[in-house]
C-alpha positions in Angstrom: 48.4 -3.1 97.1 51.3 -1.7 99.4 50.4 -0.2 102.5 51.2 3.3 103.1 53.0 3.8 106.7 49.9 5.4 107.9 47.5 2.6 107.1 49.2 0.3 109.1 47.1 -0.8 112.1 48.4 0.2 115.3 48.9 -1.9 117.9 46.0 -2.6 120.7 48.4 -0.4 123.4 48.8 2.4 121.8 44.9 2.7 122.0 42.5 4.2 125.1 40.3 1.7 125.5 39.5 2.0 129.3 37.3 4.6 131.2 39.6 5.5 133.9 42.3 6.4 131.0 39.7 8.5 129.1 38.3 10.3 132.7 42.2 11.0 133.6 42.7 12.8 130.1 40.0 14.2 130.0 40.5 15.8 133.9 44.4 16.1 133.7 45.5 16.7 130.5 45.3 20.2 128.6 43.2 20.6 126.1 43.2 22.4 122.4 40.5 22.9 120.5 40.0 23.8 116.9 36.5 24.4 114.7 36.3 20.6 113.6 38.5 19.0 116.9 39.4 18.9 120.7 42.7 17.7 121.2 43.3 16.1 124.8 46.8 15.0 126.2 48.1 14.0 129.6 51.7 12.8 129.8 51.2 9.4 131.2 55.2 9.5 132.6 56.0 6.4 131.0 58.2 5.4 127.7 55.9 3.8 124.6 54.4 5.4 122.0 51.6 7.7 122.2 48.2 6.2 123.2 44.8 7.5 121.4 41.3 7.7 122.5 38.5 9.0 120.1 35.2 10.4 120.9 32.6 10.3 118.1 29.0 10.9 118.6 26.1 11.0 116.8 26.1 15.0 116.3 28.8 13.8 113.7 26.7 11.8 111.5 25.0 8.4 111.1 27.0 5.0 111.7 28.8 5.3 107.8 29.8 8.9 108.8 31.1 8.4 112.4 33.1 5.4 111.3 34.7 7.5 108.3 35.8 10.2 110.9 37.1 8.0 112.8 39.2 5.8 110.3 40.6 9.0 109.1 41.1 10.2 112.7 43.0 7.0 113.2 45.1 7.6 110.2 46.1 11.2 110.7 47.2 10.6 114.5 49.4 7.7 113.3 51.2 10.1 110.6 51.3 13.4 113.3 51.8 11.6 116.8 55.2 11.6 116.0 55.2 15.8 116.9 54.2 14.4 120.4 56.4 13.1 123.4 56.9 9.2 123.8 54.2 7.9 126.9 51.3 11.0 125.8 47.9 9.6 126.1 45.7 11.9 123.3 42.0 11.9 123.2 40.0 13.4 120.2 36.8 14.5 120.4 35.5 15.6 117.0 32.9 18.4 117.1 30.0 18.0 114.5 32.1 20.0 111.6 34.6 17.2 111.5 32.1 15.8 108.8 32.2 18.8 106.8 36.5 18.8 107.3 36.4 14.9 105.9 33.9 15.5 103.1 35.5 18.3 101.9 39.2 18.1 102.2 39.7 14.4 103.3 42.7 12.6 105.3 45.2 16.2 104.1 42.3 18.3 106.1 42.4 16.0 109.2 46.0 15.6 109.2 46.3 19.6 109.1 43.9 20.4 111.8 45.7 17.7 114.0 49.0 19.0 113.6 48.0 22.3 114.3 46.8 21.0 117.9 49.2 19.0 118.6 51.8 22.0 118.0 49.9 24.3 120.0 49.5 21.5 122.5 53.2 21.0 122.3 53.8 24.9 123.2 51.4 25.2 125.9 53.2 22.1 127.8 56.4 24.2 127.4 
Protein backbone atom coordinates (compact mmCIF):
# COMPACT_ATOMS: atom_id res chain seq x y z
CA UNK A 1 0.00 0.00 0.00
CA UNK A 2 1.56 3.53 -0.99
CA UNK A 3 0.97 6.25 1.25
CA UNK A 4 -0.83 9.18 0.13
CA UNK A 5 1.08 12.58 1.09
CA UNK A 6 -1.51 13.22 3.60
CA UNK A 7 -1.14 10.07 5.55
CA UNK A 8 2.27 10.55 6.27
CA UNK A 9 2.82 11.14 10.01
CA UNK A 10 3.95 14.41 10.89
CA UNK A 11 6.76 15.02 12.73
CA UNK A 12 6.50 15.40 16.78
CA UNK A 13 7.32 19.53 16.32
CA UNK A 14 4.89 20.31 14.23
CA UNK A 15 2.45 19.26 17.04
CA UNK A 16 1.08 21.37 20.37
CA UNK A 17 1.74 19.22 22.89
CA UNK A 18 2.31 21.68 25.81
CA UNK A 19 -0.25 23.76 27.93
CA UNK A 20 1.44 27.02 27.73
CA UNK A 21 1.42 26.63 23.69
CA UNK A 22 -2.36 25.77 23.74
CA UNK A 23 -3.22 28.75 26.63
CA UNK A 24 -1.14 31.25 24.26
CA UNK A 25 -3.34 30.29 21.11
CA UNK A 26 -6.05 30.06 22.64
CA UNK A 27 -5.49 33.85 24.37
CA UNK A 28 -3.45 35.39 21.37
CA UNK A 29 -4.38 34.07 18.35
CA UNK A 30 -7.70 34.90 16.31
CA UNK A 31 -10.13 32.66 16.10
CA UNK A 32 -12.75 31.33 13.25
CA UNK A 33 -15.36 29.35 13.74
CA UNK A 34 -17.59 27.28 11.55
CA UNK A 35 -20.82 24.79 12.48
CA UNK A 36 -18.56 21.58 12.96
CA UNK A 37 -14.94 23.63 13.92
CA UNK A 38 -13.06 26.47 15.74
CA UNK A 39 -10.04 27.33 14.09
CA UNK A 40 -7.29 29.02 16.44
CA UNK A 41 -3.94 30.54 15.06
CA UNK A 42 -1.20 32.65 16.63
CA UNK A 43 1.85 33.39 14.52
CA UNK A 44 4.56 32.06 16.73
CA UNK A 45 7.28 34.54 14.74
CA UNK A 46 9.50 31.78 13.99
CA UNK A 47 10.38 29.79 10.56
CA UNK A 48 9.05 25.82 10.64
CA UNK A 49 6.09 24.46 9.57
CA UNK A 50 2.87 25.03 11.00
CA UNK A 51 2.29 23.45 14.48
CA UNK A 52 -1.31 21.79 15.44
CA UNK A 53 -3.16 21.36 18.54
CA UNK A 54 -6.57 19.47 18.71
CA UNK A 55 -9.30 19.66 21.19
CA UNK A 56 -11.71 16.71 21.28
CA UNK A 57 -14.11 16.10 23.95
CA UNK A 58 -16.56 13.83 24.84
CA UNK A 59 -19.59 16.06 23.48
CA UNK A 60 -18.03 14.50 20.20
CA UNK A 61 -18.64 11.03 20.78
CA UNK A 62 -17.32 7.94 22.60
CA UNK A 63 -13.38 6.97 22.52
CA UNK A 64 -13.96 5.20 18.64
CA UNK A 65 -15.59 8.49 17.64
CA UNK A 66 -13.26 11.09 19.11
CA UNK A 67 -10.23 9.25 17.82
CA UNK A 68 -11.81 9.13 14.20
CA UNK A 69 -12.27 13.02 14.35
CA UNK A 70 -9.28 13.39 15.24
CA UNK A 71 -7.27 11.07 12.67
CA UNK A 72 -9.12 12.84 10.10
CA UNK A 73 -8.49 16.20 11.66
CA UNK A 74 -4.85 15.24 11.50
CA UNK A 75 -5.09 14.40 7.90
CA UNK A 76 -6.97 17.38 6.54
CA UNK A 77 -4.56 19.95 8.42
CA UNK A 78 -1.56 18.19 6.85
CA UNK A 79 -3.17 18.49 3.21
CA UNK A 80 -4.58 22.51 4.01
CA UNK A 81 -1.71 23.91 6.40
CA UNK A 82 0.05 24.65 3.41
CA UNK A 83 -2.74 27.85 2.87
CA UNK A 84 -1.10 29.03 6.20
CA UNK A 85 2.17 31.07 6.94
CA UNK A 86 5.40 29.08 7.93
CA UNK A 87 5.85 29.33 12.21
CA UNK A 88 1.51 29.44 12.71
CA UNK A 89 0.59 27.47 15.71
CA UNK A 90 -3.32 26.24 14.87
CA UNK A 91 -5.54 24.79 17.37
CA UNK A 92 -8.81 22.93 16.48
CA UNK A 93 -11.44 22.53 18.66
CA UNK A 94 -14.25 20.44 16.99
CA UNK A 95 -17.78 21.31 18.15
CA UNK A 96 -20.10 18.16 18.73
CA UNK A 97 -21.36 18.26 14.78
CA UNK A 98 -17.78 17.41 13.68
CA UNK A 99 -19.28 13.74 14.07
CA UNK A 100 -22.03 14.31 11.91
CA UNK A 101 -19.33 16.29 9.14
CA UNK A 102 -17.06 12.81 9.44
CA UNK A 103 -19.92 10.38 9.23
CA UNK A 104 -21.44 11.96 6.52
CA UNK A 105 -18.99 13.36 4.15
CA UNK A 106 -15.67 12.02 5.52
CA UNK A 107 -11.86 13.28 5.12
CA UNK A 108 -13.42 15.68 1.58
CA UNK A 109 -16.01 17.30 4.36
CA UNK A 110 -13.17 17.94 6.96
CA UNK A 111 -10.74 19.10 4.53
CA UNK A 112 -13.51 21.69 3.08
CA UNK A 113 -14.59 23.08 6.37
CA UNK A 114 -10.74 23.52 7.25
CA UNK A 115 -9.89 25.35 4.32
CA UNK A 116 -12.63 27.56 4.55
CA UNK A 117 -11.16 28.70 8.06
CA UNK A 118 -8.03 28.85 7.36
CA UNK A 119 -8.87 31.29 4.34
CA UNK A 120 -10.98 33.45 6.34
CA UNK A 121 -8.27 33.15 9.05
CA UNK A 122 -5.84 34.12 6.34
CA UNK A 123 -7.96 37.35 5.47
CA UNK A 124 -8.76 38.51 8.87
CA UNK A 125 -4.74 38.53 9.65
CA UNK A 126 -4.50 40.75 6.56
Amino acid sequence: MVPTPGSRPRPGRARLSRSADFDRVFRHGRSQAGRELVLYVFPRGEDGPPRLGLSVSRKVGGAVDRNRVKRLLREGFALESEHLPAGTDAVIVARHDAKALVEREGLPGIRKALADLIERASGAAR
